[in-house]
N, C-alpha and C positions, 0 to 999 in steps of 0.2 A: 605049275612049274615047267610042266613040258612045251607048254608055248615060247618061253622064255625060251628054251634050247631053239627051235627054231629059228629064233632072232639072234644066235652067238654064231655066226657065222664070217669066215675072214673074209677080206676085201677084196674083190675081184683085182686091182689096179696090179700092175705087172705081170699082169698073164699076156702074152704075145700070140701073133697068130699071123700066118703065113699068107699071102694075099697077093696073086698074081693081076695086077690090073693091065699089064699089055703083053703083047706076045712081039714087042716091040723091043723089050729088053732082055737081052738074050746071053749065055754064059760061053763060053770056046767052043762046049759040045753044041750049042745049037740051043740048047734047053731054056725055054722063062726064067726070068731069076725073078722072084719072088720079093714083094717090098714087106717087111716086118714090121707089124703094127702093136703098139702096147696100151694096155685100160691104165687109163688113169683115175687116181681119186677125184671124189667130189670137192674137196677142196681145192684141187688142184685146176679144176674145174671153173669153180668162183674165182679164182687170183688171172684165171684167162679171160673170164666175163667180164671181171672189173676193167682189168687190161682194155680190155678193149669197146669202152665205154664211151660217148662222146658227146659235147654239150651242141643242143641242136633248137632251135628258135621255132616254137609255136604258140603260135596267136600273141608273139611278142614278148613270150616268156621263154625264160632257158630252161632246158628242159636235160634230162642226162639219158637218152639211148643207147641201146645196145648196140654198135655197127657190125654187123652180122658177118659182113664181109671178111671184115679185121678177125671175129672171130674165129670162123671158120679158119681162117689161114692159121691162126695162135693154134689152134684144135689140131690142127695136119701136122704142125712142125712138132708139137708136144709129143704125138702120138706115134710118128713115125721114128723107129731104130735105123733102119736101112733101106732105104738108102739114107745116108747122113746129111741132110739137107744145109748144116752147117761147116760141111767141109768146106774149104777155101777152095779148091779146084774146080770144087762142080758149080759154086757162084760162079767164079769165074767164066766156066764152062757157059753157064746162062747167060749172061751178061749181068749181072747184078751182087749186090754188095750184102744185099740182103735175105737172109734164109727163107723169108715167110714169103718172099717171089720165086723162090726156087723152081717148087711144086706146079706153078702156075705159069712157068715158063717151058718146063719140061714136059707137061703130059697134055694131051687134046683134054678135049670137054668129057668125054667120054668116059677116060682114063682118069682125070680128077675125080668126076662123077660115082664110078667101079670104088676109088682109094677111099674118098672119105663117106661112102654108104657102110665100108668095112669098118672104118671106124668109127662110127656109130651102132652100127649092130654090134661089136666085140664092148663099146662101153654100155649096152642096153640101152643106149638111145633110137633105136632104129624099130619100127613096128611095139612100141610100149603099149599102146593101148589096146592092137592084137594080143600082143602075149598076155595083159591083164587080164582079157576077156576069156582067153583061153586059159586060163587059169582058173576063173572063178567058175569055169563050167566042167571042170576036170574034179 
């Protein structure tokens, strides 16, 4: 029975976490202002995978892959609070109409690079099979 308790545990999805990726954006006082990131469900998770799924020809067959690219961007916009990537102003601001170019209009490689490693280590996808390990030897 006590194993079971182990496994009734809530869902990490809406825990947030503060994550300065440049020291590029900056508040009146001078200070980083911080982009706010939030875990999302597994489900929520699959409805982004399927999203962004795409029928792709090999060896003359249709085939349905994952376009990693599309993903990623669906993952950033999902998981980001703040800045609001869907504001109308700050598209504007970018040149584009669309939110999931936002991100990618806005930040160097760098700076994308820094935002969505955070969010992946806040959703436990980042080092999984480190922390497995280190787990199973603890």
């Amino acid at each position: 029975m006590s194993a079971l308790k182990a496994f009734l545990q809530p869902v990490m999805a809406g825990v947030t976490k503060e994550v300065i990726v440049s020291n590029r954006f900056k508040d009146e006082e001078g200070k980083a202002v911080p982009f706010v990131i939030k875990a999302i469900t597994q489900k929520d998770n699959e409805k982004l995978a399927r999203m962004s799924r795409k029928n792709v020809s090999v060896n003359g067959s249709p085939v349905e892959k994952l376009d990693n690219l599309l993903y990623t961007k669906r993952l950033v916009l999902a998981c980001v609070q703040e800045p609001d990537f869907s504001n109308q102003e700050m598209c504007k601001y970018y040149g584009t109409e669309d939110p999931l170019d936002v991100p990618s209009q806005m930040l160097s490689i760098g700076e994308y690079n820094r935002l969505s490693e955070a969010i992946l280590e806040l959703n436990g996808m980042k080092d999984a099979e480190d922390k497995l390990e280190e787990a199973k030897n603890s």
